[in-house]
Structures are given as C-alpha cells and as structure tokens.
N, C-alpha and C positions, 0 to 999 in steps of 0.2 A: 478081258484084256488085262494079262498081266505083264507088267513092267519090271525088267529086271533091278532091283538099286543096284549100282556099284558102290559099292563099299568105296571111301576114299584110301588111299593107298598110306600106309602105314608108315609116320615120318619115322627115320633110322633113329635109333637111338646109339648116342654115341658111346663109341666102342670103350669100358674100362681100364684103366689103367692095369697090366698084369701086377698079380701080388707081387709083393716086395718079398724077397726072402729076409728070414727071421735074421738078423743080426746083434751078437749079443751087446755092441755097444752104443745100442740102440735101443736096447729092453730096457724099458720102466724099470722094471723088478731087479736088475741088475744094476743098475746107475743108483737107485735106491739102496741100495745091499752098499756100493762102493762106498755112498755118501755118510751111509748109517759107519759104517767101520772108520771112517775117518775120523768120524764128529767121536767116537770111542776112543778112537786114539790119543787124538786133542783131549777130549776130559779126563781118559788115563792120566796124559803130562801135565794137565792144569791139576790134577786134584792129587797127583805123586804126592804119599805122606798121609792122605786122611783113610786109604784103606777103602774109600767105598767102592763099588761097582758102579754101572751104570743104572741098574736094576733097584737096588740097595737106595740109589741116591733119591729118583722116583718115588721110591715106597717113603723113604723116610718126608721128602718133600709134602707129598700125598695126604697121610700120615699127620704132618704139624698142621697143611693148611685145614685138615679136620676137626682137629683137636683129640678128638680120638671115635673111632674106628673097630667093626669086628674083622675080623681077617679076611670076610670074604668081602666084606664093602671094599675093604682096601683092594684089593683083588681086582675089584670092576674100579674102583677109581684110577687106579696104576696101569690097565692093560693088561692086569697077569693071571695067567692060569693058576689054578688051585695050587698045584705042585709046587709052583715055581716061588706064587707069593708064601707058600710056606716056609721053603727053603729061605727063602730074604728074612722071612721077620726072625725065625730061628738065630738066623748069623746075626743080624742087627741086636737082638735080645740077650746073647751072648756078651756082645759088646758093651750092650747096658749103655744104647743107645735108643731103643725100644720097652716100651713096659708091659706087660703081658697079665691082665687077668681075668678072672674068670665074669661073667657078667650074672650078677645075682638075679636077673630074672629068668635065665637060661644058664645054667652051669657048664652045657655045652659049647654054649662060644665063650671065645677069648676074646676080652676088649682090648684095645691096644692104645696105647700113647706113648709120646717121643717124650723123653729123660732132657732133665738141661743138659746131661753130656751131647744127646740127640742134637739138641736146639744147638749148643753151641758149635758143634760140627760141622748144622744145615747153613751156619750162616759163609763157612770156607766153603762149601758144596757149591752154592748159590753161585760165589763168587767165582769158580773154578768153572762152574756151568756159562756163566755168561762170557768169561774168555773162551772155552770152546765153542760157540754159539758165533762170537766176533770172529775170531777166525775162520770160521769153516765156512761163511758167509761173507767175508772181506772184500772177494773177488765181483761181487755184484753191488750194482749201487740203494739205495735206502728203498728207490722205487721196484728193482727187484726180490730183494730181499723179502717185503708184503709181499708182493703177487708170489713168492716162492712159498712164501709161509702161507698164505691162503689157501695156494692149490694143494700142499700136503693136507691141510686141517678138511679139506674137502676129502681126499683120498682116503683119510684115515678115518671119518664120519662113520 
C-alpha cells in the first residue's frame, strides 16, 4: 500500500525589487571623490601660504606624532605607497622641514624626523586642518558629524 505525500505547495516568494540602474550621484565612490576634493580645496584656502599639500601635511603630521620614522613605516602610517611617500619626504627634506638619515643599524634605511621648522609649520597645518574639517562638516549637526566620521573610519579599515 503506497500512499502518495503531496508535497505542500510552495509559499510564493515575493517578487524583488528590479535593479536600480547605477547612478552616478548616487555612487559611494563618487560622492566620496566629490567630498575628498572639497575637503582639498578648503585646506588649499585654509593653509594658502604654508606650501604644504594634502599628502605632505599627513606625512609631516604622521611623521611628528612618531617622533621619528623609516620611510616605509611612514608609508603605512600615512596610507602611502612607496612612490608616493618618497616623493613627499624628498619635497619636505628639501624644505628642511624633514630630517633624513641613514639608520646605523641598516645603512639602507633612512630614519626620518620633523626639523623645528617642520614642528613650527605642523602647528599652522593643524590649524588650517581643523578649519577645513569645520567647514566641510558645518552642514551636519555634532550627532552627524560622529556617525559621518565613524562610517568612513569603518570604510577606510
């Protein structure tokens, strides 16, 4: 005697939303790009006169809160590729805001430390920083602000 089961009948699953078409002012990666050029522009104008970059200010920041530094630590401290962070310390070193020498346990690396010119510089940088920083964030209130600066330090992990 065999009994057939019926299977119970298959609840619908409801129907998805169709994709969204991509729009670009609506991509991360572009609102981010927008945000990053702004916040550069702002420190441009806040920091007119000290000559640093955005890059430059970073490393040199990077760089004091160390004390000192081989170029490639600075590198992963700063975000920067090899290339890049060499280019900066070279200009900064030039400027003789940067100290460059050789490290006597390894001849090969360069130790690095920031010059009282460096120090006295970081402290207009700082300041120049934190005005661009108030600005580019103005538009949101304290409790956005955190949750803004949270989710990037996530994104950027």
């Amino acid at each position: 005697m065999s009994e057939i089961l019926e299977r119970p009948a298959a609840t619908p699953r409801p129907e998805s939303p169709p994709p969204r078409p991509y729009r670009l002012e609506t991509s991360a990666g572009h609102l981010l790009r927008r945000a990053h050029q702004r916040y550069q522009s702002l420190f441009a104008e806040t920091a007119a006169g000290l000559g640093l970059t955005g890059p430059q200010f970073a490393a040199l920041l990077r760089l004091a809160e160390a004390g000192r530094a081989t170029q490639n630590q600075l590198g992963r401290m700063a975000a920067m590729d090899s290339a890049t962070v060499q280019g900066v310390v070279r200009r900064l070193a030039l400027r003789g805001l940067v100290r460059v020498a050789s490290d006597p346990l390894d001849r090969r690396a360069r130790v690095l430390s920031v010059t009282a010119e460096g120090h006295a510089l970081l402290l207009e940088g700082k300041a120049a920083g934190k005005r661009a920083n108030d600005t580019l964030l103005a538009p949101l209130d304290p409790g956005e602000r955190a949750h803004l600066l949270s989710l990037l330090q996530r994104l950027s992990a």
